[in-house]
N, CA, C and O atoms as a GROMACS GRO file, in nm:
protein
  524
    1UNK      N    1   0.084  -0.118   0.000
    1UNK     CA    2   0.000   0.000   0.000
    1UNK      C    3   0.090   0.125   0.000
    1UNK      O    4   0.195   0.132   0.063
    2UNK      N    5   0.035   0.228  -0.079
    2UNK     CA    6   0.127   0.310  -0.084
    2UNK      C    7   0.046   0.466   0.007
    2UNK      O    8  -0.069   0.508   0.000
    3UNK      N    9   0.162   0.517   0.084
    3UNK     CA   10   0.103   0.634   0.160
    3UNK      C   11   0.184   0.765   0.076
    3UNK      O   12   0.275   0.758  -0.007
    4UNK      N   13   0.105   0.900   0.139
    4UNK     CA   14   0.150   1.038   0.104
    4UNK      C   15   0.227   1.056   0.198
    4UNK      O   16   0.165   1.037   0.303
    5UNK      N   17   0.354   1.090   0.220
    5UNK     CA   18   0.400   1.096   0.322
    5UNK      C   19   0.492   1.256   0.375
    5UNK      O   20   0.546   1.302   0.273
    6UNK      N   21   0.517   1.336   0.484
    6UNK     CA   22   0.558   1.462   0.446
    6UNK      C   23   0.679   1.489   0.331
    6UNK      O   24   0.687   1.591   0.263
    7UNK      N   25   0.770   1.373   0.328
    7UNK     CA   26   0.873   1.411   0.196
    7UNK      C   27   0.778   1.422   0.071
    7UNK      O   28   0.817   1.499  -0.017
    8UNK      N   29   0.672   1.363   0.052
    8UNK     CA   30   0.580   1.343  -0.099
    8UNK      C   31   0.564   1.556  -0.104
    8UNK      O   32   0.600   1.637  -0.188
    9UNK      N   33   0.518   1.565  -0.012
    9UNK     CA   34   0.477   1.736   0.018
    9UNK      C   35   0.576   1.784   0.007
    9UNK      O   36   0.566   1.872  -0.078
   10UNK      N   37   0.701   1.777   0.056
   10UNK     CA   38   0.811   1.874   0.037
   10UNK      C   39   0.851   1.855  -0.087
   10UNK      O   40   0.884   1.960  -0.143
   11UNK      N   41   0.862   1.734  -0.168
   11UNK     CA   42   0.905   1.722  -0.276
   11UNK      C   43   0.820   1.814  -0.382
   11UNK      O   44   0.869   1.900  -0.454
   12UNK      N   45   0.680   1.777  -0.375
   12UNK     CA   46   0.636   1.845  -0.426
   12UNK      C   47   0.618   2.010  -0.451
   12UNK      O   48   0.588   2.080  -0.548
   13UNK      N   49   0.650   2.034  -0.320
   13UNK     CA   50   0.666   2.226  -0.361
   13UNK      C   51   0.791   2.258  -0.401
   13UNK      O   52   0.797   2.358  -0.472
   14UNK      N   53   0.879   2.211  -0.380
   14UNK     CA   54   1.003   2.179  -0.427
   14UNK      C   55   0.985   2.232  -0.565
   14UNK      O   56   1.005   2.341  -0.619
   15UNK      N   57   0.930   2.083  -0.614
   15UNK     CA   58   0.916   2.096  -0.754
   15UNK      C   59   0.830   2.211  -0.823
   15UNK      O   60   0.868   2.272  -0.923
   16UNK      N   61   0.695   2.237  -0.747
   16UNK     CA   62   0.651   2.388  -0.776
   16UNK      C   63   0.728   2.498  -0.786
   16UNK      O   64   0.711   2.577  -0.880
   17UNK      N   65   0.815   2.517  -0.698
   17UNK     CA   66   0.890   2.639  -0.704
   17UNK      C   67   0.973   2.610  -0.788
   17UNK      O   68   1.034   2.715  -0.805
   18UNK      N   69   1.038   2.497  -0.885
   18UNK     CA   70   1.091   2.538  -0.949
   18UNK      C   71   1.020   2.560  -1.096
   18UNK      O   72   1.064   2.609  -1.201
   19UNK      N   73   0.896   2.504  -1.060
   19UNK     CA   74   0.801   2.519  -1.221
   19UNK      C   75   0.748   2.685  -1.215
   19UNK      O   76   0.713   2.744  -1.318
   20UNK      N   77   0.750   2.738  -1.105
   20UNK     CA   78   0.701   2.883  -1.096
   20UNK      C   79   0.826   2.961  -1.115
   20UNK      O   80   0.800   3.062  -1.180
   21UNK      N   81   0.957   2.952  -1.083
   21UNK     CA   82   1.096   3.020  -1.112
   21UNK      C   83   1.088   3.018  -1.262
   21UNK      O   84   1.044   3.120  -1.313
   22UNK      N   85   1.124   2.919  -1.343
   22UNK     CA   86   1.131   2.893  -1.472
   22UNK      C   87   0.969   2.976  -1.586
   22UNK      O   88   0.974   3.040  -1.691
   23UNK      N   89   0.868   2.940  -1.516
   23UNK     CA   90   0.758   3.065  -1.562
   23UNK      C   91   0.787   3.233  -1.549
   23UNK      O   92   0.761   3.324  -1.628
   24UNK      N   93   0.857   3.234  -1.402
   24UNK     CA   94   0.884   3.374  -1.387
   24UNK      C   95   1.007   3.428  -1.530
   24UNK      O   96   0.988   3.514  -1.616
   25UNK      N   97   1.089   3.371  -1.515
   25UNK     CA   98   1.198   3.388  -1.570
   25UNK      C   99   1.172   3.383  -1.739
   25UNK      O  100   1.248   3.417  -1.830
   26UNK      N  101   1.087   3.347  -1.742
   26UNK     CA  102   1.059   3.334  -1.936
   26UNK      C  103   1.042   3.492  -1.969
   26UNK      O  104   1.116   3.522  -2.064
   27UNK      N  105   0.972   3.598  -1.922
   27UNK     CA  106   0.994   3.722  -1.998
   27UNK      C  107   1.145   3.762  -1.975
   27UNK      O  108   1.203   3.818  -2.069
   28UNK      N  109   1.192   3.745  -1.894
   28UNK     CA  110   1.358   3.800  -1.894
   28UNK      C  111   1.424   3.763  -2.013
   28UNK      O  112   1.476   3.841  -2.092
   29UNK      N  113   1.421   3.619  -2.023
   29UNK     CA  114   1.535   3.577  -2.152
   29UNK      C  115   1.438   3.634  -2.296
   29UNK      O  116   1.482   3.649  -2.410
   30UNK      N  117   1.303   3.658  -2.252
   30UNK     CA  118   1.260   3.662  -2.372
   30UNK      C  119   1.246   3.811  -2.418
   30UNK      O  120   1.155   3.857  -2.487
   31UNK      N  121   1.359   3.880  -2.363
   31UNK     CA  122   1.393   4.016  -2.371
   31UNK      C  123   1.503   4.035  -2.402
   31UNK      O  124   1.547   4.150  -2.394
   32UNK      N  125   1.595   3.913  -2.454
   32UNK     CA  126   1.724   3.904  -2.441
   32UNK      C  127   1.701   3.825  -2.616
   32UNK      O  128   1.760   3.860  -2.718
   33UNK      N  129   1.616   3.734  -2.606
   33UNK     CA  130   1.622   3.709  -2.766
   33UNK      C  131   1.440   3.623  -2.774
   33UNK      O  132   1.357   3.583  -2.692
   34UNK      N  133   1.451   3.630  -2.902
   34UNK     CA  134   1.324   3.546  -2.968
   34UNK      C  135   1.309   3.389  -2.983
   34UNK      O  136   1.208   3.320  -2.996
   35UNK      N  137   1.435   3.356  -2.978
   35UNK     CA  138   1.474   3.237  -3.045
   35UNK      C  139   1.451   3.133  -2.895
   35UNK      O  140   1.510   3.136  -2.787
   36UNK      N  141   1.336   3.045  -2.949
   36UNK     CA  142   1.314   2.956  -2.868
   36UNK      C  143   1.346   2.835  -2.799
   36UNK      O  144   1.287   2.795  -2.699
   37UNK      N  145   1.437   2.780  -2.852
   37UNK     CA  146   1.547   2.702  -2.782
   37UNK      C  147   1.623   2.766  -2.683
   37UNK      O  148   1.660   2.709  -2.581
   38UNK      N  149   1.648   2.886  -2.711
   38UNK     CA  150   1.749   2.987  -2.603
   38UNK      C  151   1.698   2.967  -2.497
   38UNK      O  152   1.745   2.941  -2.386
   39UNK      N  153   1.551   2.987  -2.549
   39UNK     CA  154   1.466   3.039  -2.370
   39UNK      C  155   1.442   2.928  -2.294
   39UNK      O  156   1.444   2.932  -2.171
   40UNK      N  157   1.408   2.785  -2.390
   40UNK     CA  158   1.406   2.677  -2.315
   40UNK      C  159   1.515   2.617  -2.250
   40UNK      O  160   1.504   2.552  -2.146
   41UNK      N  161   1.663   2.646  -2.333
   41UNK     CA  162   1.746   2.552  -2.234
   41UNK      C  163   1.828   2.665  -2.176
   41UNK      O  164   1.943   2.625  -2.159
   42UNK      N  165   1.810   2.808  -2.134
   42UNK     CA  166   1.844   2.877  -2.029
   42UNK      C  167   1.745   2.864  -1.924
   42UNK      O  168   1.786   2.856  -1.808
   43UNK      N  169   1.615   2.862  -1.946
   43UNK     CA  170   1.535   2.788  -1.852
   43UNK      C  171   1.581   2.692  -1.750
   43UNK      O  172   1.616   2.715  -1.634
   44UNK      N  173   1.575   2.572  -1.819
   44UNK     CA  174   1.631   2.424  -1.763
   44UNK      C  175   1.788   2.423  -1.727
   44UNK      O  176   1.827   2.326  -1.663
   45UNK      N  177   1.876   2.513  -1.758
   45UNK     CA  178   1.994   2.523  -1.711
   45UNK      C  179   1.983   2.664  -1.568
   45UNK      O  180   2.066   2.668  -1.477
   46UNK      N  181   1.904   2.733  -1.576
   46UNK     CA  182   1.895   2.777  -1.450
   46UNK      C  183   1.862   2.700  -1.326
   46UNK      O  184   1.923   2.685  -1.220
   47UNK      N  185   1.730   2.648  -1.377
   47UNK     CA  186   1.717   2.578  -1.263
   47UNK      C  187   1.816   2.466  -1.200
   47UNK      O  188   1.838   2.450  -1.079
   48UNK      N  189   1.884   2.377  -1.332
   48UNK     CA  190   1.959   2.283  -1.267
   48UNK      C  191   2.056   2.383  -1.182
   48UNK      O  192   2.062   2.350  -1.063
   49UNK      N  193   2.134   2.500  -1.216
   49UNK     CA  194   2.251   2.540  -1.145
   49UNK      C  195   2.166   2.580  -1.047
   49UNK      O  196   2.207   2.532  -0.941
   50UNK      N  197   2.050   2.657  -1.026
   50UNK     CA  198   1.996   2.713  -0.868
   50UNK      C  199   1.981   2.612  -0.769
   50UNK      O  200   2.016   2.634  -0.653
   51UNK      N  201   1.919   2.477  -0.813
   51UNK     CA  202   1.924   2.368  -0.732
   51UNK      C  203   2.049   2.332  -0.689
   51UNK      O  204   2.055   2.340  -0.566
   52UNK      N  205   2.157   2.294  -0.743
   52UNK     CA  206   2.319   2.287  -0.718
   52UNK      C  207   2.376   2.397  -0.620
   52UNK      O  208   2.462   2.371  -0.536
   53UNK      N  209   2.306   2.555  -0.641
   53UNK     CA  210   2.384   2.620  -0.541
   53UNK      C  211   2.334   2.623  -0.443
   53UNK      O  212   2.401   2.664  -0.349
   54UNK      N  213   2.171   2.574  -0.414
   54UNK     CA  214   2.147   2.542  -0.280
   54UNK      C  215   2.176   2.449  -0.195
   54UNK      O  216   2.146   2.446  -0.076
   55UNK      N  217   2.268   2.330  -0.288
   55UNK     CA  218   2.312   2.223  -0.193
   55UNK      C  219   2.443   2.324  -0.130
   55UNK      O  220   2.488   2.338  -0.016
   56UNK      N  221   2.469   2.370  -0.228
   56UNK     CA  222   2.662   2.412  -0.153
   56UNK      C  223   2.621   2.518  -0.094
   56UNK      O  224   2.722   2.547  -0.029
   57UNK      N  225   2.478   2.668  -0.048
   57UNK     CA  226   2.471   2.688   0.009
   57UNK      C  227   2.487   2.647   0.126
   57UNK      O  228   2.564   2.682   0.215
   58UNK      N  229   2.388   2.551   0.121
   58UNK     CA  230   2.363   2.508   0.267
   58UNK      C  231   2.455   2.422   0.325
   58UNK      O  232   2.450   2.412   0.448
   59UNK      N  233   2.542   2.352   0.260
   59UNK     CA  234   2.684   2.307   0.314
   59UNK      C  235   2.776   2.386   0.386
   59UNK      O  236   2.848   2.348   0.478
   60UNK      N  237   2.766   2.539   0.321
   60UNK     CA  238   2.821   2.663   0.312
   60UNK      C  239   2.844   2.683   0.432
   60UNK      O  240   2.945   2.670   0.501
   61UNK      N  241   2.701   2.727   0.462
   61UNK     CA  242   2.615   2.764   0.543
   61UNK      C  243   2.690   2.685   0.686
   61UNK      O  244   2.780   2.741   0.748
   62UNK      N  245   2.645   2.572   0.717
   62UNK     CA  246   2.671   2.500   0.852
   62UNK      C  247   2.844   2.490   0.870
   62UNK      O  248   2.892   2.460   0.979
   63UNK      N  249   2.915   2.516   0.772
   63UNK     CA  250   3.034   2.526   0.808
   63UNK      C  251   3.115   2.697   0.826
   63UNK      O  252   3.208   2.707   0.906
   64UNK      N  253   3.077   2.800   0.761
   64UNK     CA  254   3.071   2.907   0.794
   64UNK      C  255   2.974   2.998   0.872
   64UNK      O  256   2.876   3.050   0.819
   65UNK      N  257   3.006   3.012   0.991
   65UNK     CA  258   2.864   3.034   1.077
   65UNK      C  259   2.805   3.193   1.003
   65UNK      O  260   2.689   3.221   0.972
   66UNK      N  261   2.888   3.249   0.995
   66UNK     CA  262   2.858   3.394   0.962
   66UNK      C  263   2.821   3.422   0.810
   66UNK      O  264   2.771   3.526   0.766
   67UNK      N  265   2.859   3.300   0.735
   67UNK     CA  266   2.830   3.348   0.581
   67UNK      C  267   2.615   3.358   0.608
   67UNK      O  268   2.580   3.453   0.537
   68UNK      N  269   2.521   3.312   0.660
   68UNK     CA  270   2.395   3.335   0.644
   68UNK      C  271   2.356   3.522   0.623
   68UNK      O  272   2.275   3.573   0.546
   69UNK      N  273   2.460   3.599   0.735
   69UNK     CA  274   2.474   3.749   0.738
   69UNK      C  275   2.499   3.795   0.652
   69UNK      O  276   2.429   3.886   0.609
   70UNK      N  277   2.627   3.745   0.578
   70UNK     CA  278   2.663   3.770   0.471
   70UNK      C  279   2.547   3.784   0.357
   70UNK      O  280   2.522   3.898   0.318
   71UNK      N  281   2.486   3.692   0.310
   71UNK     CA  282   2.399   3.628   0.218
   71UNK      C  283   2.264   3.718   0.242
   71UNK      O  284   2.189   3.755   0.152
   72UNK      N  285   2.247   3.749   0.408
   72UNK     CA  286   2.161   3.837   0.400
   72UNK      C  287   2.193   4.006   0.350
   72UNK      O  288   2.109   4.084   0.307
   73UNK      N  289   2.294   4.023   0.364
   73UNK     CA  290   2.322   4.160   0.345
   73UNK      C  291   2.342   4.207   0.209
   73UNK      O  292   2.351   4.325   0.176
   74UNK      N  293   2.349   4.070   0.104
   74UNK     CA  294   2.384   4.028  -0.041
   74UNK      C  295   2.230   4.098  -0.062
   74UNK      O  296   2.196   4.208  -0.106
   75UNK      N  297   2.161   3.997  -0.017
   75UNK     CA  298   1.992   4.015  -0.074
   75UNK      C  299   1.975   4.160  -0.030
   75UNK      O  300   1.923   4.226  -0.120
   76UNK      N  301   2.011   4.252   0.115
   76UNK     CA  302   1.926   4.382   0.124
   76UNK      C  303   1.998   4.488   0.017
   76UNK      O  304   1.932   4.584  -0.019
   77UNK      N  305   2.201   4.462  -0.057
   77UNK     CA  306   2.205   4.555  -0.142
   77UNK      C  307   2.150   4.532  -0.271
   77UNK      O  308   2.134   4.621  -0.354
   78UNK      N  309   2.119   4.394  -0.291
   78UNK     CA  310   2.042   4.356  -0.445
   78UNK      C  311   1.885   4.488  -0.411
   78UNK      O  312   1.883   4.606  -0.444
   79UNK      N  313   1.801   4.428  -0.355
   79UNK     CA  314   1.687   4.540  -0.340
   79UNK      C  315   1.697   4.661  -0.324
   79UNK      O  316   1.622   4.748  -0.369
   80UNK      N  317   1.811   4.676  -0.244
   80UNK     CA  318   1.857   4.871  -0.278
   80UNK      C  319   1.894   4.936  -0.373
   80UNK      O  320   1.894   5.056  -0.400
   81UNK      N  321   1.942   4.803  -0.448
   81UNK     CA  322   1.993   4.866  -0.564
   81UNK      C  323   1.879   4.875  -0.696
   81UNK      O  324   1.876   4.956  -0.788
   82UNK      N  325   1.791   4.763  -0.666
   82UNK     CA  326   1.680   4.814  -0.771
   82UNK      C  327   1.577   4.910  -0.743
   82UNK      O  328   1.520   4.960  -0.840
   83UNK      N  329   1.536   4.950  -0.608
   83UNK     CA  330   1.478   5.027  -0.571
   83UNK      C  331   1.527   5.177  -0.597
   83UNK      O  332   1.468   5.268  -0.655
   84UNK      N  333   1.658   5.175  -0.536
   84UNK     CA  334   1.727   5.279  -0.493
   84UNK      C  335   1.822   5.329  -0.589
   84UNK      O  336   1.821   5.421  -0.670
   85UNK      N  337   1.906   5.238  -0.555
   85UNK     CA  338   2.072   5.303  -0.641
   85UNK      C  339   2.021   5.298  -0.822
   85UNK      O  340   2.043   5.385  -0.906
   86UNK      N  341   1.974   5.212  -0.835
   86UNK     CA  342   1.988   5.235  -0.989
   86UNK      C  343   1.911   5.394  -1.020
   86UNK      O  344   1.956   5.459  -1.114
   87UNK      N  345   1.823   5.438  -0.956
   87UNK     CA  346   1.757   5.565  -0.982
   87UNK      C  347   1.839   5.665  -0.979
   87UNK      O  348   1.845   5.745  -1.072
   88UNK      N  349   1.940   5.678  -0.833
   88UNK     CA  350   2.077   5.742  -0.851
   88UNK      C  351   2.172   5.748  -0.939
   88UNK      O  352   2.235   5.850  -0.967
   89UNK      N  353   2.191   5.620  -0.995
   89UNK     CA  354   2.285   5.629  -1.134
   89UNK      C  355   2.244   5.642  -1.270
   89UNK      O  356   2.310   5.590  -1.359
   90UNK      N  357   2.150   5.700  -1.291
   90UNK     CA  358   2.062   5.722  -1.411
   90UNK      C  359   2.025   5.570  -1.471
   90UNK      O  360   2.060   5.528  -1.582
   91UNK      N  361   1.940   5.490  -1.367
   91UNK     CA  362   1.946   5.362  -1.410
   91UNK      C  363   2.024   5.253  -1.440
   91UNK      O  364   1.965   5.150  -1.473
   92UNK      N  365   2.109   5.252  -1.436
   92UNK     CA  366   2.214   5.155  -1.416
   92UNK      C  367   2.327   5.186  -1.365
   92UNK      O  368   2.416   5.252  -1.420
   93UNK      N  369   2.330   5.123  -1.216
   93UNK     CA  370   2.448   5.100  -1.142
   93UNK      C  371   2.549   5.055  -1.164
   93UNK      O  372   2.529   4.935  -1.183
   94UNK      N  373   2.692   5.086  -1.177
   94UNK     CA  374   2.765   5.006  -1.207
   94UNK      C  375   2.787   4.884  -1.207
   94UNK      O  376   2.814   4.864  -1.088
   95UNK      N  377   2.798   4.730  -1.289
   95UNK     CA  378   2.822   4.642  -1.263
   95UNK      C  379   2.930   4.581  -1.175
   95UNK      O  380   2.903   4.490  -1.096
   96UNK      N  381   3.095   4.649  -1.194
   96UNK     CA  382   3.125   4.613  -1.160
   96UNK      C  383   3.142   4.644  -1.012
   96UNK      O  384   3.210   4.564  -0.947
   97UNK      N  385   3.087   4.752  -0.948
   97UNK     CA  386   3.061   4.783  -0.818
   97UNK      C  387   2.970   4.693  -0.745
   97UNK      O  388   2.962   4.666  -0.625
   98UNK      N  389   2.892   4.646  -0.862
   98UNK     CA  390   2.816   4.522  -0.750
   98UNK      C  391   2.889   4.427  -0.747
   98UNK      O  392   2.906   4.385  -0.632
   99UNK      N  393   2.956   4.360  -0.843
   99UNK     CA  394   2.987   4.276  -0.844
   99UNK      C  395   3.116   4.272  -0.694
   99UNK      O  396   3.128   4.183  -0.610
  100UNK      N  397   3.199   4.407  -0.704
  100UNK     CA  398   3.291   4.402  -0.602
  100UNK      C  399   3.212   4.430  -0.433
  100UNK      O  400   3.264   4.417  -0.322
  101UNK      N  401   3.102   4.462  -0.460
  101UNK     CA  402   3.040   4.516  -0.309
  101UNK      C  403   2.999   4.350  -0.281
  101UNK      O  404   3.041   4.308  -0.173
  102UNK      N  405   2.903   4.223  -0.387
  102UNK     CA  406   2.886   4.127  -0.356
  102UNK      C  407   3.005   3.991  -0.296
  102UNK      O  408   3.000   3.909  -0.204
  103UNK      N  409   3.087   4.019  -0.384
  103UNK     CA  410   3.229   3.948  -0.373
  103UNK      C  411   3.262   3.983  -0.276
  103UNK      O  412   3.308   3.894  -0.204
  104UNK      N  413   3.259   4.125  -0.217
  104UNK     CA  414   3.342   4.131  -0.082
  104UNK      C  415   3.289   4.102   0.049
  104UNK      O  416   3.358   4.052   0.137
  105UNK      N  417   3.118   4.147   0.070
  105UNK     CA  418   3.060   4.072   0.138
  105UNK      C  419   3.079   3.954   0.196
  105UNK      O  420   3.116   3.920   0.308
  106UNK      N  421   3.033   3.879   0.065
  106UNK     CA  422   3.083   3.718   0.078
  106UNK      C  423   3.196   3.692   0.132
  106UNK      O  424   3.205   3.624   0.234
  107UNK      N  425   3.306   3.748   0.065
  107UNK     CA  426   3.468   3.705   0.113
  107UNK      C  427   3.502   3.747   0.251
  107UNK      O  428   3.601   3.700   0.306
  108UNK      N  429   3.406   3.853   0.322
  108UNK     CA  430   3.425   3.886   0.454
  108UNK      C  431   3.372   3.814   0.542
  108UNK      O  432   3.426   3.768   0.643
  109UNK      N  433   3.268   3.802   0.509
  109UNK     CA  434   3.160   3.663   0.617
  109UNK      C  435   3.227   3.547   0.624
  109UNK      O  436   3.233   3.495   0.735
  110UNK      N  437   3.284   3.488   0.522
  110UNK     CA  438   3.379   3.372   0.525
  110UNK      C  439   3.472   3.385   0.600
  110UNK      O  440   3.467   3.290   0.679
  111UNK      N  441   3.597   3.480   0.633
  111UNK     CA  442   3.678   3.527   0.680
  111UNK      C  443   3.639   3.555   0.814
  111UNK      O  444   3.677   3.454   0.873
  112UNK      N  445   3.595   3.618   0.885
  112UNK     CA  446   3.502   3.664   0.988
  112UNK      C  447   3.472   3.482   1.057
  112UNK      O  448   3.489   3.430   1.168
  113UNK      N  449   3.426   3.438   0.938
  113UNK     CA  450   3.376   3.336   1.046
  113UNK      C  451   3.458   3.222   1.029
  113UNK      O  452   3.393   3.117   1.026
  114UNK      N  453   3.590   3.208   1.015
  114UNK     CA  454   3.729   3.125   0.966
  114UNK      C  455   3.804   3.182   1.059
  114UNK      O  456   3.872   3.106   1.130
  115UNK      N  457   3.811   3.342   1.084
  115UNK     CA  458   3.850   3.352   1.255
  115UNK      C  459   3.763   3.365   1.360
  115UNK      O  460   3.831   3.381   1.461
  116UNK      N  461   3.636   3.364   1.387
  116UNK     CA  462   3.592   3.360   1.498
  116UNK      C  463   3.594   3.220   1.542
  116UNK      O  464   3.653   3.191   1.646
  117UNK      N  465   3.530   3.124   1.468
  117UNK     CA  466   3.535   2.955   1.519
  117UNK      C  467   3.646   2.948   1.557
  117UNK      O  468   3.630   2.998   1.668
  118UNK      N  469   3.789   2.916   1.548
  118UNK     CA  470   3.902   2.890   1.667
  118UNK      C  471   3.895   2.943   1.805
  118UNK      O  472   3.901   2.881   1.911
  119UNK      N  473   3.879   3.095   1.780
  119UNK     CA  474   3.817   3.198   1.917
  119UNK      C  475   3.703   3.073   2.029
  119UNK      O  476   3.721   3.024   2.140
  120UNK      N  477   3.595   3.064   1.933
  120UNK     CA  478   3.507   2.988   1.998
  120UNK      C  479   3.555   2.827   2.058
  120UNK      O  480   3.517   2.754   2.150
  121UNK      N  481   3.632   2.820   1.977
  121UNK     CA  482   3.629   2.670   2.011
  121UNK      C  483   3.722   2.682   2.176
  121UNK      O  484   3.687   2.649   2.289
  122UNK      N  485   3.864   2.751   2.119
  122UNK     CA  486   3.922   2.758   2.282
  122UNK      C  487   3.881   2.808   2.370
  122UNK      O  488   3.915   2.782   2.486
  123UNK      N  489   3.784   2.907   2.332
  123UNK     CA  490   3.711   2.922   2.481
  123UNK      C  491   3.573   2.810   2.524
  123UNK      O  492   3.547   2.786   2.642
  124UNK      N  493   3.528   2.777   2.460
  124UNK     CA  494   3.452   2.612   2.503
  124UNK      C  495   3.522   2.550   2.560
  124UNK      O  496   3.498   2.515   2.676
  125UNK      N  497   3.669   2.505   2.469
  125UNK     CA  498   3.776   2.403   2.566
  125UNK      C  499   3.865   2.454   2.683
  125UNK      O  500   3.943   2.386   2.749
  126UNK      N  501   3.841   2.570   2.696
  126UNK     CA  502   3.897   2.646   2.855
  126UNK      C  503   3.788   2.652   2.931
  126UNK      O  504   3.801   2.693   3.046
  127UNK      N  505   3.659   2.611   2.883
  127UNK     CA  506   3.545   2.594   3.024
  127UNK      C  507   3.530   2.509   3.069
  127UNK      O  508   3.506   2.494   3.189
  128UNK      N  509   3.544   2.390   2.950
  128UNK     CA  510   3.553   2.225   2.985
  128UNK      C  511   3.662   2.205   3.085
  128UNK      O  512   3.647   2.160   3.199
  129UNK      N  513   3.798   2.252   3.016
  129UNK     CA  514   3.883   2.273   3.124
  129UNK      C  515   3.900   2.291   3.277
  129UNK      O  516   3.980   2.256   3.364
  130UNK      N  517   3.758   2.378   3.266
  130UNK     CA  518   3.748   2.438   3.431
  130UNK      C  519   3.859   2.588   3.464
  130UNK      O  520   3.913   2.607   3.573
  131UNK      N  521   3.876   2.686   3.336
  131UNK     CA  522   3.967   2.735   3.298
  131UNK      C  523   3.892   2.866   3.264
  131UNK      O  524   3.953   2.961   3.215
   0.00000   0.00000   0.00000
């Protein structure tokens, strides 16, 4: 006998969100060209790489404590910048300023949290200590 079970549900929105990403994403490429193969296998190649970077997120993630901050602070200058900064720069912000404001983010949260874990750890093992 076969049951619904909560993985059947997670799988399944899973899979929704990526059938609703790939819907969202069809006027973008289809602003970029006409040609319909383009749009289908940039489609299906987004999604495979977004699924892929959420595994190594979240690998990321539990081994760099501080990269989640990071990642959040990624997402609040992405929205500032479409809200905000691009209006300041007559619509388009420099690329490569995001690109260096995102990169450095990232590369700091990593760093940040590559020296704080040793910090943490010897002071855990100086309490165990009795120290």
């Amino acid at each position: 006998m076969l049951y619904a079970t909560p993985l059947l549900l997670t799988l399944l929105f899973v899979e929704l969100s990526d059938i609703v990403f790939a819907i969202d994403s069809v006027p973008a490429i289809f602003a970029l060209t006409n040609e319909p193969m383009i749009v289908f296998t940039s489609n299906v190649f987004a999604i495979l790489g977004l699924r892929a970077l959420y595994f190594l997120l979240a690998g990321a993630v539990e081994r760099f404590s501080l990269l989640k901050y990071g990642l959040a602070l990624v997402l609040m200058f992405v929205g500032l910048k479409m809200v905000w900064l691009n209006g300041l720069f007559g619509g388009k912000f420099p690329i490569a300023w995001s690109l260096g404001i995102i990169g450095g983010v990232i590369a700091l949260s990593i760093a940040f949290s590559l020296y704080s874990t040793p910090v943490r750890a010897r002071t855990a093992t100086s309490k165990e200590a009795g120290g």
